[in-house]
C-alpha positions in Angstrom: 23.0 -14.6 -17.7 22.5 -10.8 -18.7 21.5 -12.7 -22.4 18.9 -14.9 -20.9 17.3 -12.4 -18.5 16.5 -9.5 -21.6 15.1 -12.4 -23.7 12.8 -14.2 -20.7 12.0 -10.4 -20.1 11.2 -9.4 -23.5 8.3 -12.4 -23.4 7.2 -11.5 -20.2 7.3 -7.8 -21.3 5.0 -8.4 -24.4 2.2 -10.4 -22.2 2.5 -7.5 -19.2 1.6 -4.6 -21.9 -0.4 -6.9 -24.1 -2.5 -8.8 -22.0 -2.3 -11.8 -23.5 -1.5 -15.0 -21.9 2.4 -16.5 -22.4 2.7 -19.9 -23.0 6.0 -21.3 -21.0 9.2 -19.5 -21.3 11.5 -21.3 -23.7 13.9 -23.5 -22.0 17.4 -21.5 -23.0 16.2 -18.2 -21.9 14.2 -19.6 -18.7 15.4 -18.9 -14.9 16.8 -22.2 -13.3 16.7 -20.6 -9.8 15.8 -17.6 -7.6 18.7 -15.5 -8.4 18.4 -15.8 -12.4 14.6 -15.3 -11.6 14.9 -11.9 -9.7 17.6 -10.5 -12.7 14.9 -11.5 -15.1 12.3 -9.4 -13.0 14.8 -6.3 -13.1 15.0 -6.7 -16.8 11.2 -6.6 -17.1 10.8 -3.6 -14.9 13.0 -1.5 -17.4 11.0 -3.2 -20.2 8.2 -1.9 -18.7 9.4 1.2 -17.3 8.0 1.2 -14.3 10.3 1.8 -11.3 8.8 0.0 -7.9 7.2 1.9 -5.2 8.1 -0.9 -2.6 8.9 -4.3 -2.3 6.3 -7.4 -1.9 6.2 -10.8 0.1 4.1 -12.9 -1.8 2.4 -15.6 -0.9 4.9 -18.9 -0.6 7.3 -16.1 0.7 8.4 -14.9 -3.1 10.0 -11.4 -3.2 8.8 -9.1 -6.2 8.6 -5.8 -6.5 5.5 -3.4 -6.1 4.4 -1.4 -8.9 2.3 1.9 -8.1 0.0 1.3 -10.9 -0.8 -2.2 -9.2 -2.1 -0.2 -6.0 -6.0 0.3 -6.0 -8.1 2.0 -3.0 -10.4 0.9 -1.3 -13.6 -0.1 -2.8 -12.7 0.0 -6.6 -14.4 -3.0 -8.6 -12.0 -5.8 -9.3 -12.6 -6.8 -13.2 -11.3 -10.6 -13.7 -10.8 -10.4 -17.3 -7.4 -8.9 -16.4 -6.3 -11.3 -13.6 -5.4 -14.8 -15.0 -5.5 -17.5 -12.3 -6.8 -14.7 -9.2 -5.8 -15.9 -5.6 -6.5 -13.2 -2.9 -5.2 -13.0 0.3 -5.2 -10.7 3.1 -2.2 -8.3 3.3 -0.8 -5.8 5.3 1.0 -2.6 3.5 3.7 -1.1 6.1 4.7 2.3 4.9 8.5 3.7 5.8 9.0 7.0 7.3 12.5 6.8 6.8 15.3 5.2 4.7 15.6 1.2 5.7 18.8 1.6 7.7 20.8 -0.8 9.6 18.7 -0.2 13.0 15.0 -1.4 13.7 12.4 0.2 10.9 10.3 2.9 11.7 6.7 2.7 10.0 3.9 5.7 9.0 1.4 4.2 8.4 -0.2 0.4 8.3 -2.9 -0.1 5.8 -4.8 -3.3 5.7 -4.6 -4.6 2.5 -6.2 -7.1 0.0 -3.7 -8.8 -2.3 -5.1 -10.4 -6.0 -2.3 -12.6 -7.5 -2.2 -12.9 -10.8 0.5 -14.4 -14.0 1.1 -13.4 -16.9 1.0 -17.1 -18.1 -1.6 -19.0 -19.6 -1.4 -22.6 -17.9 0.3 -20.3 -15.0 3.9 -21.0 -13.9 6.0 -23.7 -14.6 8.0 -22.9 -11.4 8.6 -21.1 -8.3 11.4 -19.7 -10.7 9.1 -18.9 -13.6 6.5 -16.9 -10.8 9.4 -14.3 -9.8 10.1 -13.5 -12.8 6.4 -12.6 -13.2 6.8 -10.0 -10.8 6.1 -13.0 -8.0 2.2 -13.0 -9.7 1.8 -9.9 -8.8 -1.4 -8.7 -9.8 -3.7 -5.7 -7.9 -3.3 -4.9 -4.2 -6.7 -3.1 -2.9 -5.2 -0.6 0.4 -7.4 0.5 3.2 -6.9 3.3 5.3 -3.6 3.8 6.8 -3.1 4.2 10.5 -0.1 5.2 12.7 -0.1 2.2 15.2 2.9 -0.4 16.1 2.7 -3.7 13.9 1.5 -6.2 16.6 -0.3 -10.0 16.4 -3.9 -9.3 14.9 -6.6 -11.7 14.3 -6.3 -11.8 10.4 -9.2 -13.1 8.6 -10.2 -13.1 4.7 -14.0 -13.2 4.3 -16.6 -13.5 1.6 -20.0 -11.2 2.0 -20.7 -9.8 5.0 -19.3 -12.6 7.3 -17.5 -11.4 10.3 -15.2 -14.5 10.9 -12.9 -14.4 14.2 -10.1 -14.5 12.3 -6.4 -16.2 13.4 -3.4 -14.6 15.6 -1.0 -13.3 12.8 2.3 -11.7 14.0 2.4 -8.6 11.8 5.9 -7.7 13.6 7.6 -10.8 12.8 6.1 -10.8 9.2 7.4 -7.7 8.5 11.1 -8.0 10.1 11.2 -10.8 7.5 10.3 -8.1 5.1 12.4 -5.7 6.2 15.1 -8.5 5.8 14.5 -9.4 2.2 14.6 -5.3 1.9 18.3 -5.0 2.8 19.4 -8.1 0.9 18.2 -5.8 -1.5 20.0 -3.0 -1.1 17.1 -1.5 1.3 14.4 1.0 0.5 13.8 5.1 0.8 11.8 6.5 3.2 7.9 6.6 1.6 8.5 3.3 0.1 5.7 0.2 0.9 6.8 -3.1 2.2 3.8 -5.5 1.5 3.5 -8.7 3.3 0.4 -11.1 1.4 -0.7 -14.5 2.0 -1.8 -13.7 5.8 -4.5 -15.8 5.4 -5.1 -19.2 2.9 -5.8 -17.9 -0.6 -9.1 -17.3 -2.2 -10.1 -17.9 -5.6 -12.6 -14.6 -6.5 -15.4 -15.2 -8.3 -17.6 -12.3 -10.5 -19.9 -11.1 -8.3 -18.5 -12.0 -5.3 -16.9 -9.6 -2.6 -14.3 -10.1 -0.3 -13.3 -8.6 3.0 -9.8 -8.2 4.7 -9.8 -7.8 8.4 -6.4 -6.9 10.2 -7.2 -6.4 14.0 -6.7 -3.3 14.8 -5.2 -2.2 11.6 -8.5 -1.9 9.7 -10.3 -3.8 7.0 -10.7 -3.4 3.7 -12.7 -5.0 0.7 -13.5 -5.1 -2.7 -16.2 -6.9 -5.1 -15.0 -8.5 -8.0 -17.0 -8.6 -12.1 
């Protein structure tokens, strides 16, 4: 498998640091399942060189890793041209204050968070196989303000303009005890590192000139606008 996964991450690698679209990995050196599809994304990251600052949920539940230079703040413009196939969705961002032990997490900071998928492929992802080893589509993640609060249910809501929907009970405690699950199957995570949970809310396709708000309860909100 060691074979396969440098060869599907040597296409990958090229579209990541070229930017242009890859067509569908070629059947002998495609993943056939999760597992293959997780040691191809460890294969890109060295490609790449770009060690992960935290681990993602993405939406569908895919596990990927989170890349420092994939985290924007709050209010930076959102250019398209470099997202193929954008779907945002609201996101949390739980940061650890210590190293992910065997006892229950203990949290800095939660940021509210907008999360823009992306893929690296053209016609986009052949597979739920194909999409982690793209990183699970990650793309940019836009973080708010961090606070020092429990994770709780919040009324989670993605909205477009200046609408101020009501937004639907979201259990950011159980979201992330899922996350902190896929963490130690892992091998677990140091203290400072970022456990994202996207795809709180039904995805969005953004649109130039269009803006889009995150809302998170008491945990904040935080948008972006998108050219």
């Amino acid at each position: 498998m060691r074979d396969r996964a440098a060869e599907a991450a040597g296409w990958l690698a090229e579209a990541w640091t070229s930017g242009n679209p890859l067509a569908a990995l070629p059947a002998d050196s495609a993943p056939r399942d999760a597992e293959e599809a997780e040691a191809v994304a460890t294969a890109l990251l060295a490609a790449l060189g770009q060690p992960p600052v935290g681990l993602r949920i993405a939406p569908g539940g895919m596990v990927g890793p989170l890349l420092a230079g994939r985290l924007v703040v709050a209010g930076t413009p959102i250019a398209l041209a470099g997202l193929r196939h954008a779907r945002a969705t609201a996101a949390v961002a739980a940061v650890l204050a210590e190293p992910l032990g065997a006892g229950p997490p203990r949290f800095s900071t939660l940021h509210p968070a907008l999360d823009v998928a992306a893929s690296r492929f053209g016609a986009g992802p052949a597979d739920a196989a194909a999409a982690i080893a793209d990183l699970a589509g990650l793309g940019l993640v836009v973080v708010g303000r961090g606070r020092a609060i429990m994770p709780g249910s919040e009324a989670v809501a993605l909205a477009e303009g200046r609408r101020r929907p009501r937004g639907q009970p979201v259990d950011l405690a159980a979201r992330l005890k899922e996350a902190v699950t896929a963490a130690r199957a892992r091998g677990g995570l140091p203290a400072g590192a970022v456990l994202l949970v996207a795809g709180l809310t039904p995805a969005v396709g953004p649109a130039a000139g269009m803006r889009l708000t995150a809302a998170l309860g008491a945990v904040g909100r935080v948008g972006a606008g998108f050219a």
